[in-house]
C-alpha positions in Angstrom: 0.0 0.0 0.0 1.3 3.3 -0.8 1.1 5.8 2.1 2.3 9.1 1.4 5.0 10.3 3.5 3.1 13.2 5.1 0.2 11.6 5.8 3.0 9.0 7.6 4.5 12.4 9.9 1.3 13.8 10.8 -0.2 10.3 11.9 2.8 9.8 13.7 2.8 13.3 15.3 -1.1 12.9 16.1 -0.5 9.3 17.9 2.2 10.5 19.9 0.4 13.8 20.6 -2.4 11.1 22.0 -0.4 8.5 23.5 1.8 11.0 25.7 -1.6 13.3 26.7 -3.2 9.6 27.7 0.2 8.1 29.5 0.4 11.4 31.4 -3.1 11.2 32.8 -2.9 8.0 33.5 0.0 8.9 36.0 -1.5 11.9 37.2 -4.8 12.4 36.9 -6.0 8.7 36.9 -9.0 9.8 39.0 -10.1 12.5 35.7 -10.2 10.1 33.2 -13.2 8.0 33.5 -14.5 11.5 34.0 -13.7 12.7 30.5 -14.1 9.6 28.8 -15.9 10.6 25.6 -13.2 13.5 25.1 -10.4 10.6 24.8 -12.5 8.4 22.4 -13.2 11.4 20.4 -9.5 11.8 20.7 -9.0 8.3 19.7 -11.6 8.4 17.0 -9.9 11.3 15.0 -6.7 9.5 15.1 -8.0 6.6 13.9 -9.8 8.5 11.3 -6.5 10.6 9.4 -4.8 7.2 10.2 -6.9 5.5 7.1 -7.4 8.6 5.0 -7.7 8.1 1.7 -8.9 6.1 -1.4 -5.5 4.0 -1.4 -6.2 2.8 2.5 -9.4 2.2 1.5 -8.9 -0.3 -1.8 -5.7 -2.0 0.4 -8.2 -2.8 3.3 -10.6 -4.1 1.1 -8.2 -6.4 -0.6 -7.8 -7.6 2.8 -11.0 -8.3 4.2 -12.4 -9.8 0.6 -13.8 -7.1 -0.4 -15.8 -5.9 2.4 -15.8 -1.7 2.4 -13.4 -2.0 5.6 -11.9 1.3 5.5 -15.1 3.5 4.3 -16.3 2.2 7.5 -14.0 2.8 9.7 -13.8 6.5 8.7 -17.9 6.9 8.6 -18.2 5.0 12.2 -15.4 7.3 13.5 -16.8 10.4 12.1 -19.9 10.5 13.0 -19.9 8.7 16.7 -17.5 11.2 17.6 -19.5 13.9 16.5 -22.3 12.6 18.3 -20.5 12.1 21.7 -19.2 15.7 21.0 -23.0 16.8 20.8 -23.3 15.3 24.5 -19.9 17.3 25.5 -21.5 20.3 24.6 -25.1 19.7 26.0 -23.0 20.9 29.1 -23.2 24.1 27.8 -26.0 24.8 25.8 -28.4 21.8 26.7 -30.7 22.5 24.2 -29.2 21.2 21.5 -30.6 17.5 22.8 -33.7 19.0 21.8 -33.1 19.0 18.4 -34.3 15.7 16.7 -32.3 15.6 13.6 -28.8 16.2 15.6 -29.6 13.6 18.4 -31.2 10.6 16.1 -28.6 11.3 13.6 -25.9 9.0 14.9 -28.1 6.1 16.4 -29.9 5.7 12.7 -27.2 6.7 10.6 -24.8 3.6 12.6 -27.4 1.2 13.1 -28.0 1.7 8.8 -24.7 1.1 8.2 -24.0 -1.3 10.1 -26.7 -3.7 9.1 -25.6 -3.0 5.0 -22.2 -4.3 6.4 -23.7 -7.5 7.6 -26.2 -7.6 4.3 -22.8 -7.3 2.7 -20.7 -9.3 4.3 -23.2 -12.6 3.7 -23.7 -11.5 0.5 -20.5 -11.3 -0.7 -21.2 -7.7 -2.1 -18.2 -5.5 -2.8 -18.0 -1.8 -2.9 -17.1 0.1 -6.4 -15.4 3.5 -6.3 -18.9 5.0 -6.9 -20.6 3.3 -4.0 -17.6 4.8 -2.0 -17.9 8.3 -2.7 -21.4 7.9 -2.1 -20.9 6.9 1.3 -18.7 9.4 2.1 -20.7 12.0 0.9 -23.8 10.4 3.2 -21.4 11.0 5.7 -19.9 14.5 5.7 -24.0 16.0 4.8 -24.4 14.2 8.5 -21.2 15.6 9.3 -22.1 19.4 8.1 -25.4 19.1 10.0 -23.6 18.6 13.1 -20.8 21.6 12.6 -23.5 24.1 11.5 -26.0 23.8 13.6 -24.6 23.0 16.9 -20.2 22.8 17.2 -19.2 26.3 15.7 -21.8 28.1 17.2 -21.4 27.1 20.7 -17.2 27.2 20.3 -17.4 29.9 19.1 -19.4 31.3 22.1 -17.3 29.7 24.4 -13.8 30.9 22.6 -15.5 34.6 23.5 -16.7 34.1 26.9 -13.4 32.3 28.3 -10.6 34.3 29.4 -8.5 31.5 30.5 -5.2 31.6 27.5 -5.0 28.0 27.2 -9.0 27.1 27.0 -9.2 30.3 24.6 -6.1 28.8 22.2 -8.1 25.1 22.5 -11.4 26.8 21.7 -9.5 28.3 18.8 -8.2 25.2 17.2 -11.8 23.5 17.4 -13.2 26.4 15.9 -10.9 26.2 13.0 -10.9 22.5 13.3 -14.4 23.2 12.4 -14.5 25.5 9.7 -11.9 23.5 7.8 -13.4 20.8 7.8 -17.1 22.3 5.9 -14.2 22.6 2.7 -13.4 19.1 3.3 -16.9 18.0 2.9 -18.4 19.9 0.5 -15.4 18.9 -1.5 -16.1 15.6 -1.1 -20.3 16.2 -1.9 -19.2 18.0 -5.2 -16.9 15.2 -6.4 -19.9 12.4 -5.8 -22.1 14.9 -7.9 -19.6 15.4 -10.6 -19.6 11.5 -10.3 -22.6 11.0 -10.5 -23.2 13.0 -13.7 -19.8 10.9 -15.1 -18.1 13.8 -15.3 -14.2 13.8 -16.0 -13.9 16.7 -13.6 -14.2 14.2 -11.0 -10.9 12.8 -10.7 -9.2 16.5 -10.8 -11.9 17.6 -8.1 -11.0 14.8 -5.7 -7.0 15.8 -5.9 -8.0 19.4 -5.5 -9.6 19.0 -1.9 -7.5 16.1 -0.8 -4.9 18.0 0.6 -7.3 19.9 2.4 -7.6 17.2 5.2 -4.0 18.1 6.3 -5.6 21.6 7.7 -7.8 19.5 9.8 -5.5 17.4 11.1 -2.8 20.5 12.2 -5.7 21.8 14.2 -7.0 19.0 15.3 -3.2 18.3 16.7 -3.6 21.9 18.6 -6.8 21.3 20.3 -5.5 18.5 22.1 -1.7 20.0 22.6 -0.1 19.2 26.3 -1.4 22.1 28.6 2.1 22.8 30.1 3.5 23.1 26.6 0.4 26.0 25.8 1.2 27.9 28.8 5.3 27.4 28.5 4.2 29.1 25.1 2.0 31.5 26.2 4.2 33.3 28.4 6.8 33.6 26.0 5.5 37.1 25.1 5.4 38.0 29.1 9.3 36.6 29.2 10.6 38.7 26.5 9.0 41.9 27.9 10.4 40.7 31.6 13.7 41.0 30.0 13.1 44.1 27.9 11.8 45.7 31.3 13.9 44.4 33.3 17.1 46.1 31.0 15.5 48.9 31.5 15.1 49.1 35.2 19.2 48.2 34.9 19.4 51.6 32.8 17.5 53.4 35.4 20.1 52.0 37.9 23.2 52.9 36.2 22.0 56.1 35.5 20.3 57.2 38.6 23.6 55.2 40.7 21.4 52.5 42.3 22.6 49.3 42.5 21.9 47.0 40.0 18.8 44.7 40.1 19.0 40.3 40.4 17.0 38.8 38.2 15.7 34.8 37.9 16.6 32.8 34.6 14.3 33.1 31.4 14.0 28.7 32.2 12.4 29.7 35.6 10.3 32.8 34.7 8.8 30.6 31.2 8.1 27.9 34.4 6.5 30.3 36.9 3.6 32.2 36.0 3.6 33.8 39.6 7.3 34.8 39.6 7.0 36.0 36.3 4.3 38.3 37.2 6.2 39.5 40.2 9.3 40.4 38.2 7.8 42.2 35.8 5.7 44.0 38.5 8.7 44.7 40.8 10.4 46.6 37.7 7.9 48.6 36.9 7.5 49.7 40.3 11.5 50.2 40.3 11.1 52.4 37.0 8.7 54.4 38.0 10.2 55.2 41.8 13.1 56.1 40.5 13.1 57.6 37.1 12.6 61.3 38.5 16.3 60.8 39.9 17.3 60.6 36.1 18.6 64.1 34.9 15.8 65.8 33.5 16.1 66.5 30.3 17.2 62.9 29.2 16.0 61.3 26.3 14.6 58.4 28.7 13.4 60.6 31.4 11.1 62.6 28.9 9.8 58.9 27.3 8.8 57.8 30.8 6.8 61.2 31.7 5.6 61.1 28.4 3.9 57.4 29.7 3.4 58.6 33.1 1.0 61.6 31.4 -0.9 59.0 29.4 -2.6 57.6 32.9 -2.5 54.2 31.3 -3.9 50.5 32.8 -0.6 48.6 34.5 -0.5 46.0 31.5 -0.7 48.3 28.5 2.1 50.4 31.1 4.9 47.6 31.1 4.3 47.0 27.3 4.7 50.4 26.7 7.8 50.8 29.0 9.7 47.4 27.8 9.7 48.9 23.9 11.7 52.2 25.6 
């Protein structure tokens, strides 16, 4: 079977992405997981699912199983239980999307349908052509639309605005986008089945043009589920490099105004410690602005900090402002 090599990385990236997130609660947070239990088969679903992407997974599984559509399976079973558990993940925050019909019988028919064709097949002896393919996966992501239109963007979307925490905001983010990547995907796919269906020779080019689009998917899909630690060690690189800037600063106010020189932790421990990086940067600013009347008047740097002083701004905007000085 030919697999192409960056399918290969980003499966490999996406499993290890999952089995180090699922090792580490294990270990730590045993007591969480049973807790979260349809967010880690949603997990595992997706990776399953970019795992046997594509028509060439599809024909070699098929070969395999004598001719049973193995891998069309796999993908729509994947596809839309996860969506469906997702549904139920939500219903915590907006509970009445249970009260649509369409969005909470969608799954339950759509799999119990499936399934018994695959067991019709499978005594039958009926094989799947490339047709009967891309007419399931179209079945599928017209389920798969329903779901992201009606209920997931809207309510990530609300939730990306109303959270303030960086890390749930970024994960909000990449499910969003996750999301909206994914409506190309599938109406991609719905438009090659058409052009299919009509025999078109369009097809073929059709199918190559929105292949690749998959890969977007799969890079956000990747950042929604990202180590936490990693997002905030990432997050407060902007807060580190305006520590330093600040804190070079407050150094300049020492030499010139003959103070001694400020300590300062290491970049390793600040990018570590939320708390200690919020009390160096705080201590500094504090240190710039007690001492920079001492500097001689008419300075270049004293007139840029009275200039900030005058503005009356809030203490964030303050140190931004001060660490570009």
């Amino acid at each position: 079977m030919h697999y192409p090599l960056g399918q290969l990385v980003a499966a490999l990236i996406l499993w290890s992405v999952f089995l180090f997130q699922f090792v580490y609660g294990l270990i730590f947070h045993r007591e969480r997981l049973l807790g979260v239990w349809r967010v880690w088969v949603i997990f595992f679903l997706g990776c399953v699912t970019f795992t046997f992407w594509g028509d060439y997974v599809d024909m070699a599984l098929e070969r395999r199983f004598g001719g049973l559509p193995i891998g069309v399976y796999i993908k729509f079973y994947a596809l839309i239980y996860a969506a469906h558990l997702d549904v139920y993940i939500l219903a915590k925050v907006d509970p009445r999307v249970l009260e649509l019909p369409l969005i909470r019988w969608i799954a339950p028919i759509a799999l119990g349908l499936a399934t018994l064709l695959l067991l019709i097949a499978a005594i039958e002896g009926w094989t799947m052509s490339a047709y009967g393919r891309l007419a399931v996966i179209a079945i599928r992501d017209m389920l798969l639309a329903q779901y992201i239109v009606r209920v997931f963007l809207p309510i990530l979307w609300r939730m990306r605005q109303e959270d303030s925490n960086r890390v749930m905001r970024f994960r909000h983010t990449a499910s969003v986008a996750f999301c909206a990547s994914y409506l190309p995907v599938a109406a991609g796919n719905i438009i090659v089945f058409a052009l299919a269906s009509l025999q078109s020779p369009l097809a073929a080019q059709a199918q190559a043009l929105f292949h690749p689009l998959i890969y977007i998917c799969v890079i956000c899909f990747i950042c929604m589920y990202l180590p936490r630690k990693l997002l905030e060690v990432v997050g407060r690189t902007p807060q580190v490099s305006v520590a330093d800037r600040l804190h070079r600063l407050a150094n300049r106010v020492a030499v010139e105004t003959g103070q001694e020189p400020l300590s300062r932790l290491s970049w390793v421990t600040l990018i570590q410690h939320q708390d200690l990086l919020d009390d160096q940067i705080y201590r500094d600013v504090v240190y710039i602005m007690d001492y920079s009347p001492q500097l001689a008047q008419r300075s270049a740097l004293a007139m840029q900090i009275q200039a900030l002083q005058s503005e009356n701004l809030e203490y964030d905007q303050l140190a931004r402002e001060l660490a570009k000085l």
